[in-house]
N, C-alpha and C positions, 0 to 999 in steps of 0.2 A: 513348368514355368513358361510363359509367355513373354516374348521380347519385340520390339520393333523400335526401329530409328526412324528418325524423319529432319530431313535437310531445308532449312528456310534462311534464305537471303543469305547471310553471313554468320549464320551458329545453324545449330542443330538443338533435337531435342531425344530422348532414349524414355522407352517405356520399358515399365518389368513388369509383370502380375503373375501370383505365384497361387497357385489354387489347389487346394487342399481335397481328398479322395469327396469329405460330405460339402463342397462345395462353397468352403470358406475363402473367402479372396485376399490377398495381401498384397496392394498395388503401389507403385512407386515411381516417380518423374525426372528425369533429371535433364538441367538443360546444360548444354552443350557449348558451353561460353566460346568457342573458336570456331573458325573456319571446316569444315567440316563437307564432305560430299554423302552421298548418302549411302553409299556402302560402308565408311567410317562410320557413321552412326549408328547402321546398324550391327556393325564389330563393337561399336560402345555399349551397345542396351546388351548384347551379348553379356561379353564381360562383367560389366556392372552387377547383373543380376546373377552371374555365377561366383563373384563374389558373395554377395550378398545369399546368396545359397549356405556358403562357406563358411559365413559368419554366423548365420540362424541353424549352422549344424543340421540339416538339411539331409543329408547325403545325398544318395544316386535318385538323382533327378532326369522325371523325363521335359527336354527341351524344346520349345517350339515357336517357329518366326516363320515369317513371311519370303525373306530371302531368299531363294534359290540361290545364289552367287556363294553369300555364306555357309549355307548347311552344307555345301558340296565340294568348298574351301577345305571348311573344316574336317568332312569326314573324310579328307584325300581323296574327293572324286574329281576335282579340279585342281588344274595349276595355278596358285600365284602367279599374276602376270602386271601385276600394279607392286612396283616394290614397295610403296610405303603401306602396303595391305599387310605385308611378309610378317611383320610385330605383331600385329594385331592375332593374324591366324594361330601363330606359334602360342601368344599367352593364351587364348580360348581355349585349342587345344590340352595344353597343361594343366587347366582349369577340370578341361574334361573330362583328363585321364584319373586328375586327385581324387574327385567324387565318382567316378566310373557313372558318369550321365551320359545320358544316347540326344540327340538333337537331330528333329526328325522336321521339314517343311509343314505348314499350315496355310490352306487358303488366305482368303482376306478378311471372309467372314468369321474365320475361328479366331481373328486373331485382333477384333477391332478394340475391345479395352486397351491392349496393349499400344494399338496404333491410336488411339485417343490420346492416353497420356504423352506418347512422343511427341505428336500433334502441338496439344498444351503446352507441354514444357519449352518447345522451341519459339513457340510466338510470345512466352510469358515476361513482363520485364517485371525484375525482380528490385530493381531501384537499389542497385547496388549491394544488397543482402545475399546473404550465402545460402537461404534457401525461404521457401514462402508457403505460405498455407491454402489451402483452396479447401470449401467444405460444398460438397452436393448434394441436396436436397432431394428427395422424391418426393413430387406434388401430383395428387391426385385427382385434384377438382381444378377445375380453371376459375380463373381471379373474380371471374364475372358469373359466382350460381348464381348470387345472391339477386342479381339484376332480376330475373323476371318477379324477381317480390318485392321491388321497390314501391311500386303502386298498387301491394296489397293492402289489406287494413291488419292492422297490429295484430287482429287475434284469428289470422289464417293460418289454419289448425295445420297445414302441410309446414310450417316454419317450424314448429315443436320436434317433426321426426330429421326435418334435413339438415338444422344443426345437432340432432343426437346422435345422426350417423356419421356427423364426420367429429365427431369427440372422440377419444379416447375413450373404451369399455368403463374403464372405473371410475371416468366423469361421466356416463348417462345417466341420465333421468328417469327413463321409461325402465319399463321390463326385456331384456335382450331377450324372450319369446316373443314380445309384441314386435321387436324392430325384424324379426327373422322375417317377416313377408314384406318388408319392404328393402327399395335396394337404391341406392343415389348411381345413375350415370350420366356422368358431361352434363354434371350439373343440375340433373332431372331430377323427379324424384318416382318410383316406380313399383308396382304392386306385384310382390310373386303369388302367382296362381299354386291351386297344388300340384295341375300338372308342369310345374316350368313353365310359364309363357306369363312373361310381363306386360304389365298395362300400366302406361304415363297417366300420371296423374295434371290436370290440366289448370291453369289459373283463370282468372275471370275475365282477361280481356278473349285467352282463348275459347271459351265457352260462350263469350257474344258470339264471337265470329264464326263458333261450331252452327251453333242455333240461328 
């Protein structure tokens, strides 16, 4: 499990992401409707998500945040020296003993989905609702392939494979041996050799200006 807080202006926001041995993800936001510093926050995404451990019956989890201040709270390698920390530490703890979880530091890079969602969640207005939807798209082509075929003629034969590469397999047209030597990047459209090594295919303003 993945945690990280994050403190903006007057709320906070807590990420969890819990990740699975084959690398399945189950990621989670919550914001932080108070006052909040960002040590609280990150004792909130703590907690939260070792609930939430507790509830998906989970067991002995390995735990992991960006905090130094917490993980060293928590293991008793530090003193509480903020009294209003002292709650915080005590339920994490508790948390940690029920599931016998270990909670172990993480860079920043191991740990950015998590600080993404805290991120999110703290800047998000929710419009008075108790919780909101967010859905993330992976786009693979930019908005603009299609531009350089504006000013082709209708039956330029390179438009038949680069919208059958970016379909869905069981909506192509061609034969999936034929599309195997070709390959679309950033928008191109590109020939695989048999040794590996790609060649762009060119449009007609290009080839004036080749020649």
């Amino acid at each position: 499990m993945f945690f990280d807080g994050s403190s903006y202006s007057t709320v906070g926001g807590a990420g969890v992401v819990f990740e699975a041995p084959q690398g399945d993800l189950l990621s989670y936001s919550f914001k932080l409707d108070f006052p909040c510093s960002n040590n609280v926050a990150e004792y909130e995404a703590l907690i939260l998500g070792l609930r939430l451990a507790r509830e998906l019956n989970l067991g002995s989890i390995e735990v992991k945040g960006k905090s130094r201040l917490v993980m060293n709270q928590v293991n008793g390698d530090f003193h509480v020296k903020e009294p209003h920390l002292a709650p915080y530490r005590a339920e994490a703890r508790s948390l940690m003993n029920q599931t016998g979880s270990t909670l172990d530091h993480t860079g920043k890079s191991g740990n950015r989905h998590a600080y993404a969602l805290a991120t999110l969640a703290s800047k998000m207005q929710l419009n008075g609702d108790e919780e909101g939807t967010v859905m993330v798209r992976r786009k693979e082509l930019p908005n603009t392939w299609k531009e350089d075929l504006a000013f082709e003629e209708v039956d330029d034969w390179r438009r038949v494979y680069i919208e059958d590469l970016t379909r869905m397999e069981e909506d192509q047209v061609m034969p999936t041996q034929a599309l195997k030597q070709f390959v679309m990047i950033q928008g191109d459209l590109y020939y695989r050799a048999v040794g590996g090594s790609l060649a762009r295919f060119v449009n007609k303003r290009e080839v004036e200006k080749i020649l």
